[in-house]
N, C-alpha and C positions, 0 to 999 in steps of 0.2 A: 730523225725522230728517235729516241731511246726507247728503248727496250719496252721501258715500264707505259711511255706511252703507247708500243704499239699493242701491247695485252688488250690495255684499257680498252683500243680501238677495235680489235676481235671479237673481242669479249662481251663488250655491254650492249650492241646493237645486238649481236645474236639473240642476248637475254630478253631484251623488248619485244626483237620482233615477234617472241612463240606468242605475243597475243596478236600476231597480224597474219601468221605462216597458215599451213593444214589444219596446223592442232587446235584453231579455231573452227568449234561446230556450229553448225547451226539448225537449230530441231524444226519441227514443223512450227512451232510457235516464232518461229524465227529468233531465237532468242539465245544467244551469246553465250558457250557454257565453260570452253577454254579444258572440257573434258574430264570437271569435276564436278560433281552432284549439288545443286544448287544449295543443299543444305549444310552443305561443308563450309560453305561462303560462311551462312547465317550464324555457325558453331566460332566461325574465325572470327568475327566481328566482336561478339559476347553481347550478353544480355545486361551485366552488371556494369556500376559505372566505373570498376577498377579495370571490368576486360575491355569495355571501348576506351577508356585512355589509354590501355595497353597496345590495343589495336592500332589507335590514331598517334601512337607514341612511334609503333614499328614503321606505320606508310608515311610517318614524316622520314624515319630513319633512311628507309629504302628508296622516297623519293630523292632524299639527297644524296645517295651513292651516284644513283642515275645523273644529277646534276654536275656532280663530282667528276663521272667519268667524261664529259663531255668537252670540259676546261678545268684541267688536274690544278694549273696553276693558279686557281682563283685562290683555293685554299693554301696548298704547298707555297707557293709566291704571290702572297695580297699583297693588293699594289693599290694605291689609289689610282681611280679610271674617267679622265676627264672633267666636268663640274662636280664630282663626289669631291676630290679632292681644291681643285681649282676655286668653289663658290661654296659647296654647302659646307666642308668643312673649316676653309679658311674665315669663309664670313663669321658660323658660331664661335669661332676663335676669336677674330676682331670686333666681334658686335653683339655676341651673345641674343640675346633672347630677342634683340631688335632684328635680328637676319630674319625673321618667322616673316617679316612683312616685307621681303626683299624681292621682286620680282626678278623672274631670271627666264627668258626669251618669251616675254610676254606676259606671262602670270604666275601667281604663286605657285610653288613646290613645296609646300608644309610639310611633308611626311618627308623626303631627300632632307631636309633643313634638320628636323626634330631629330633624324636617327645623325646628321652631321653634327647635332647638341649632344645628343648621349656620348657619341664618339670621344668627347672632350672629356669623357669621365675615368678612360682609359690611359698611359702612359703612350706617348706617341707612336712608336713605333707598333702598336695592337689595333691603334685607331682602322685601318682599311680591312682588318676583319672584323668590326664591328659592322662596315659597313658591306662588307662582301656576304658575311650571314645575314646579316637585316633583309640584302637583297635574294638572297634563296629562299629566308623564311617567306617571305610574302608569295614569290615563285611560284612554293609547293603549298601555300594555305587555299587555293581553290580546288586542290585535290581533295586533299583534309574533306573540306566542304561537301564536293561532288562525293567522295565513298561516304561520306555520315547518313544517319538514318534520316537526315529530310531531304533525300531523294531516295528514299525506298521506294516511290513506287517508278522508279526508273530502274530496270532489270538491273543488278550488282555488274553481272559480267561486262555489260555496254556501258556501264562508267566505269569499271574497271579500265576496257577497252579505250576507253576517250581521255581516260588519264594519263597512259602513256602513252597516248598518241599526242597527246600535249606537252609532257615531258620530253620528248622527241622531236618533237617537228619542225622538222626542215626552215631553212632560210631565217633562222630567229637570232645568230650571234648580238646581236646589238643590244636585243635583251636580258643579256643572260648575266649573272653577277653582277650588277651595276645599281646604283641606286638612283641612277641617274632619269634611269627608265621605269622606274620603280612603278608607275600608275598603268602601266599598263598589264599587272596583275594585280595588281588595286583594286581594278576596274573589273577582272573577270570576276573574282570573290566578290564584287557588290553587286552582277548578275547573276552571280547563284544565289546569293541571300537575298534579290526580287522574286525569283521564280520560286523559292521555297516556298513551304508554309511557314505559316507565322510559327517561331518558338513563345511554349508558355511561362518559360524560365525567365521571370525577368534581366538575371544576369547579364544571358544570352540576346535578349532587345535592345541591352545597352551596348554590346557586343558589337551586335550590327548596325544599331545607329554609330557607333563610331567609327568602322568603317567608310560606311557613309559619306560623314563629313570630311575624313582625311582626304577618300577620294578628291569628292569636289572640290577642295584646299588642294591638291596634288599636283591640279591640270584639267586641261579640258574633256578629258577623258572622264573624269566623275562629271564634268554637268551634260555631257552627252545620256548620263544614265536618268534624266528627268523624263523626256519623250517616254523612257520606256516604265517607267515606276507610273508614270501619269495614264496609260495603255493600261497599265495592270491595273490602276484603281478603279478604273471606267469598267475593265471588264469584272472583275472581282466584287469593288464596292467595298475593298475591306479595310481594318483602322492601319493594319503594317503597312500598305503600302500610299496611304495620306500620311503617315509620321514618318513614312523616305523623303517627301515630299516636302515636307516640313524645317528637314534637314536639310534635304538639296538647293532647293532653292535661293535659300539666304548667304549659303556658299557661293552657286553660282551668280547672283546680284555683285559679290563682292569679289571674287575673280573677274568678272565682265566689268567693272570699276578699273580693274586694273590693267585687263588687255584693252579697254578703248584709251587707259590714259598715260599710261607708265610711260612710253615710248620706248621700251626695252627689246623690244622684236624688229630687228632690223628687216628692213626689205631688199626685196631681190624680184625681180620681173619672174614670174611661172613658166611663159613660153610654152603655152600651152597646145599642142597638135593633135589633130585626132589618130596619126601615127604612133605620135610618144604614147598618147592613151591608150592604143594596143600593145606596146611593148611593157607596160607599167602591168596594167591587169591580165593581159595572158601570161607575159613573162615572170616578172615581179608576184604577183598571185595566182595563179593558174596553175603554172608551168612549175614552179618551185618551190609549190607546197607541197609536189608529189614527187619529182624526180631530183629536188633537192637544188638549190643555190652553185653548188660546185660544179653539176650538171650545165646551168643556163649560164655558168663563167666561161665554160668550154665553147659553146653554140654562141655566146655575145662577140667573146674575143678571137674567133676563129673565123669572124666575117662572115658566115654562110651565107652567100644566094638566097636562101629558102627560109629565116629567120622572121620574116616578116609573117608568111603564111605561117609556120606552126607557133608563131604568137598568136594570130588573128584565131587559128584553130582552138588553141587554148583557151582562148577566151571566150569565143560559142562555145565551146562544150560547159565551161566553168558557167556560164552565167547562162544557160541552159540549164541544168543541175538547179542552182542557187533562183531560180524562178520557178522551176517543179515543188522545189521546198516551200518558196514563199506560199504557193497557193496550194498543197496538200498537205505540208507539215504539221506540226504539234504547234501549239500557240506556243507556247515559247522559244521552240527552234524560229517562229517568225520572226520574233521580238529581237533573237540574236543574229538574225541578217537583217531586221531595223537598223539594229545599234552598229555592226557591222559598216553597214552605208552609209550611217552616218560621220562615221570616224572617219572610211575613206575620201569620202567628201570633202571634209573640212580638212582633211590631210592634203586634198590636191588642190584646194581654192588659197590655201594661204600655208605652205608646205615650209618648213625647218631644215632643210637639206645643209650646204657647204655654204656658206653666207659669206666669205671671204672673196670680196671680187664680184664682180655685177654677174652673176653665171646666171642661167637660165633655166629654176629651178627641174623643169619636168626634163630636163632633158640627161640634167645628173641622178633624179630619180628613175630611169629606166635603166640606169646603169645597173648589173647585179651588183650587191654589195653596200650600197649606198642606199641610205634611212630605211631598212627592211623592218626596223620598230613599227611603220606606217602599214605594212602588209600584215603583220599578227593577226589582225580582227578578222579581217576578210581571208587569211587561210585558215582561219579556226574555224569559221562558218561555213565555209566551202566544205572542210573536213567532218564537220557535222554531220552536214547534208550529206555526204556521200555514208556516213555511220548511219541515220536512217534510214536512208532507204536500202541499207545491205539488213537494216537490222527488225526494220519496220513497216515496210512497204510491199504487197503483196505482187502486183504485179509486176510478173518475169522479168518485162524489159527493163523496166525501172530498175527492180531489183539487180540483174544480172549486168547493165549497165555500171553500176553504181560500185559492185565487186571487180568489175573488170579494171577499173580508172583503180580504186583502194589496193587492188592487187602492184601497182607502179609506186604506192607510197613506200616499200620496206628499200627502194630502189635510194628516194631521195634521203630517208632516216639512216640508211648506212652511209652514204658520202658526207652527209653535212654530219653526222654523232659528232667529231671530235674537232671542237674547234683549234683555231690556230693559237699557242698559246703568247700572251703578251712578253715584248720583249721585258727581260729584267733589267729596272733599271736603278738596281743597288739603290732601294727603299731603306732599308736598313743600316749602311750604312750615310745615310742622309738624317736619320733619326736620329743617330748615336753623334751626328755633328748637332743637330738640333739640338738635344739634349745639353751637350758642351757650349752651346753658345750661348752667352749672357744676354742681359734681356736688354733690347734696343738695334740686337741686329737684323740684318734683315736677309729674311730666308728666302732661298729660290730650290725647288727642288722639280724635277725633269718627271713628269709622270704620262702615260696614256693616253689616249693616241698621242701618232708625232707632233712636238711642236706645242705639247701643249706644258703648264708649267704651274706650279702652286707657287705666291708672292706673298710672304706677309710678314710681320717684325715680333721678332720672338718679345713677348712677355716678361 
């Protein structure tokens, strides 16, 4: 690894962790202050609308350094990275505006598809930074969200705290720069714009209705967010969240059109055991939401003897925690280990893993390393739950429980920070043949992961 990578590697964990280390206090209100006066926050923020763009201008900035230092080469070496290049942008290349209704492993990818349309407005070789920013901006826009003024009445310092513990968190390579994976921060930015209040800006309700719908056009990740927009209307009664509903819905009717009829999601047998099922959710969510992916590489591929108990262990303590929450938390921490369950659900009844070869889905998802996009929900809710109750929960054991397990996360955030980065595989100059090549040849160009390849005939 060079130099400049290992700075990177020193450097920006340490920076993260001072919101996980000492110098995180906590007052008798229990309440997160990172050892600056809470009205230092509200000065930083600003009152006017020039000093919150400025503000929300800087924590996009700073969230993408953090992103940046994690995988250099996204930016330094954009590369197309599997269907971004393979589908979403070949297709808007060959088919234009008809790829929007192309199903691609089951159901539509509107928003992958829309940003593989913009792409085409670029000179080729700029196109997979189009799509390498598209996929950060979306990344870092539920931060945006979470520090805005419609969660003020959620203490600044504990979303401050839950933002880089998001920006960080362990076992996430798969969706990081890709736009492949893109809905699955789609989808947390359309749970924070459920659990807000309503904005009175109209702008801003056209905002989030589109949102919205990009989601549920995304993947099945936006129409998992129906259960919970329908939860909030019943308890609420209010008109934002019957015009989520209104949105969702029609989406989701038309996505469900297309995964019962496309035929485009090949199958593969789940192999389903209640073994692999401990290794999936202790291992896989439990175990490597805290002490990190590289960690449970070492304890998978080293055989232990004793890997079975500290999965099984992981997994009472985890869903232990994650059931304290479901029946003391805050209504909405409920509603995100609803959504949470339900993603993993429907992630292990009909799962996306290696589809090449009759394999036996659950058995290559306990692998570490493999489809850990499927764990996101449920270590973000896990990690929730243990930021409540260190932040919000009075009694001791709960509390001190909750600090002792969060005190092992700065463990997993320092081994998984800096991902591995992709081989280079001379994008550029594949461009610069592209560009050369008259129109009727037919291109092949070698892109991310192995083995995989963009096909199509130059224009």
């Amino acid at each position: 690894m060079n130099q400049r990578a290992v700075s990177l590697r020193d450097a920006s964990p340490a920076f993260l962790l001072t919101g996980l280390l000492p110098i995180v206090s906590v007052e008798k209100r229990r309440k997160f202050t990172f050892g600056v006066p809470e009205m230092t926050w509200t000065s930083l923020r600003g009152t006017t609308r020039t000093g919150k763009i400025a503000f929300h201008a800087g924590v996009f900035l700073f969230a993408l350094l953090i992103l940046f230092s994690r995988r250099p080469d996204a930016l330094l070496t954009p590369q197309f990275y599997a269907e971004d290049g393979a589908y979403w942008y070949v297709d808007a290349y060959q088919s234009g505006l008809r790829c929007l209704l192309m199903p691609n492993g089951g159901y539509l990818n509107t928003l992958s598809r829309i940003i593989g349309l913009l792409a085409l407005l670029v000179p080729f070789a700029w196109a997979p930074v189009v799509m390498v920013f598209s996929a950060l901006a979306f990344h870092i826009l539920p931060v945006n969200l979470f520090l805005s003024s419609r969660f003020d009445r959620i203490p600044f310092e504990t979303r401050l705290l839950g933002s880089l513990i998001y920006l960080g968190v362990p076992n996430s390579f798969e969706i990081h720069a890709n736009t492949t994976n893109i809905q699955w921060h789609l989808a947390i930015a359309c749970l924070l714009v459920l659990f807000a209040p309503a904005e009175d800006a109209p702008a801003w309700r056209i905002v989030d209705l589109t949102l919205f719908a990009l989601s549920v056009l995304a993947g099945p990740l936006g129409m998992f967010l129906i259960p919970i927009a329908a939860v909030l209307w019943w308890k609420r009664r209010d008109h934002k969240s019957l015009t989520a509903l209104a949105v969702l819905i029609p989406g989701a009717i038309l996505q469900s059109l297309f995964i019962l009829f496309s035929g485009s999601r090949p199958y593969s047998p789940n192999g389903a055991t209640v073994d692999r099922f401990v290794g999936i959710l202790g291992g896989q969510v439990f175990l490597s939401s805290l002490l990190g992916l590289r960690t449970f590489i070492q304890l998978y591929f080293a055989h232990v003897s004793f890997l079975f108990v500290v999965q099984a262990v992981a997994m009472l303590i985890g869903l232990t925690i994650c059931i304290y929450a479901a029946v003391r938390a805050p209504f909405e921490l409920k509603l995100f280990l609803l959504y949470a369950a339900i993603a993993i659900t429907f992630a292990l009844s009909r799962p996306y893993a290696i589809l090449r070869g009759n394999h036996e889905q659950w058995q290559l998802m306990q692998t570490p390393g493999i489809t850990n996009r499927y764990w996101f929900f449920p270590m973000l809710a896990f990690l929730a739950c243990l930021i409540w109750m260190v932040t919000g929960v009075r009694k001791k054991s709960a509390h001190y429980a909750a600090l002792l397990l969060l005190a092992l996360l700065p463990i997993g955030i320092y081994r998984d920070w800096v991902y591995r980065p992709f081989p280079d595989k001379d994008f550029h100059q594949f461009a610069a043949e592209f560009e050369r090549a008259a129109p009727g040849t037919e291109i092949t160009i070698p892109i991310n992961p192995v083995s995989w390849e963009m096909h199509f005939i130059k224009r």
